[in-house]
N, C-alpha and C positions, 0 to 999 in steps of 0.2 A: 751115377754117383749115388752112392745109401746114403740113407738118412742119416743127417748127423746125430741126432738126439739117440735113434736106434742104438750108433755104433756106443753111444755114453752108457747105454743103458747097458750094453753088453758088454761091456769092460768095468760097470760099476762106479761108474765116476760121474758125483752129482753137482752142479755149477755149484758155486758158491753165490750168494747176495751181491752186490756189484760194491767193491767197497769204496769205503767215504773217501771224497776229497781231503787229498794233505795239503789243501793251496787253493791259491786262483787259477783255474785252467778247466779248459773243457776233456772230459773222460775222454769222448770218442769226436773226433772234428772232422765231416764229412769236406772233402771238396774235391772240384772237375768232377765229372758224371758220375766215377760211379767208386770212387774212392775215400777210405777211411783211413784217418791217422788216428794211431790209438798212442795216450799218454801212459810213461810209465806206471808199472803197475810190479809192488813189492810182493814179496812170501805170505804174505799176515790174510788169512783165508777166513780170520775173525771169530775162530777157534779159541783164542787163547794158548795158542803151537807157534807164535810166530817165529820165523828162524834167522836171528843175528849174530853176530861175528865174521871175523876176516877168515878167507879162506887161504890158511895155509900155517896159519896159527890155529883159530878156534873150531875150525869147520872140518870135512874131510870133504874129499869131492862127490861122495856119495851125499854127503847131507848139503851140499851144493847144488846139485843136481834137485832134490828133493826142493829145494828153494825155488829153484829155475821153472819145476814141475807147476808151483805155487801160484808163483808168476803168473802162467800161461792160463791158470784154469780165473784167474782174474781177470787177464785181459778178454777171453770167454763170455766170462760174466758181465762184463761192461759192454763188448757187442755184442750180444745178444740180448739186452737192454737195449741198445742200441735200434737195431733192426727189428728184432723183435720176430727173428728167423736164424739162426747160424745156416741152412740152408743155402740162405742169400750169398753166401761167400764165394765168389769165383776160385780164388787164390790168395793165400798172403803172400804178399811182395817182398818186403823185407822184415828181419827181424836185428830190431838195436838191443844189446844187452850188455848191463855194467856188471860186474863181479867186484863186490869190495875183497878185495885181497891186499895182500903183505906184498911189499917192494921183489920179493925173490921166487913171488907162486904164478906160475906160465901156464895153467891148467884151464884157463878162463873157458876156452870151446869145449874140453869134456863137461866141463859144471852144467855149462848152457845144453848141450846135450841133452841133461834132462827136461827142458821144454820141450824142443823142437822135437824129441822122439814122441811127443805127448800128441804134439799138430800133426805128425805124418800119422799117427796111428789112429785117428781122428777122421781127416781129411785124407787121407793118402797121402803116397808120394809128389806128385804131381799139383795136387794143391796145397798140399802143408809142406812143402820143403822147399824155404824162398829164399831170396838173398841174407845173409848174415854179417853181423860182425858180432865178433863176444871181445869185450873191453876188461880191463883191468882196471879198478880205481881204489883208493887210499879210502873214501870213506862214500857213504853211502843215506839217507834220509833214516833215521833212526837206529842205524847203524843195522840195516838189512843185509843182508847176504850176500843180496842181487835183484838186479829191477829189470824188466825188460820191458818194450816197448813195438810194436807193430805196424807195419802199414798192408791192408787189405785192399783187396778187390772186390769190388761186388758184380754177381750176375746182371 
């Protein structure tokens, strides 16, 4: 397996700061040997770009996707905090992901797409492409895009 940091360097893509808690809850909660539950983690990369609205009214599914992209490079940032190695990562297991959308937009798995194309190009096939659900919901924590949430494996 390449280095992970290698492959970020060569695609140009630099973690983000681990962002702040919205709440009481732990970012990343280790349990059983050798597993990570990672807490939702929104668009807001702490730029000042954060991306809200519903998809299918304010969004398109490309700037959906670019949300989901947002997500993932959080959730990144919070284990690798975490561990203190992305290395460490056997496989992610699954991915949970909410799409705030309109009662009539069914597009939820292309939006999320844009994560999860993020993790396989990352990690590869075989470790970055886990179990999924991509959800639909009415509203979302400061009215984000879309939040996704992670559970990993570690070596």
């Amino acid at each position: 397996m390449r280095d992970v940091y290698e492959v970020l360097k060569e695609k140009g893509i630099t973690l983000p700061a681990p962002p702040p808690k919205g709440g009481v809850y732990t970012p990343v909660q280790e349990f059983g040997d050798k597993l990570l539950y990672c807490s939702g983690c929104g668009p807001d990369l702490g730029d000042g770009k954060n991306i809200t609205g519903k998809l299918g009214r304010d969004l398109t599914v490309e700037e959906g996707q670019k949300a989901a992209y947002n997500c993932v490079l959080n959730l990144l940032a919070n284990l690798d905090a975490k561990t203190g190695d992305l290395n460490r990562i056997r496989r992610f297991v699954k991915v949970l992901a909410f799409v705030n959308s309109t009662d009539d937009f069914a597009q939820q798995p292309q939006v999320v797409n844009g994560g999860s194309n993020l993790l396989a190009e990352i990690f590869g096939e075989e470790a970055g492409v886990p179990a999924r659900s991509a959800i639909g919901t009415n509203a979302l924590p400061g009215g984000i895009a879309c939040e996704i949430e992670v559970l990993v494996e570690l070596k």
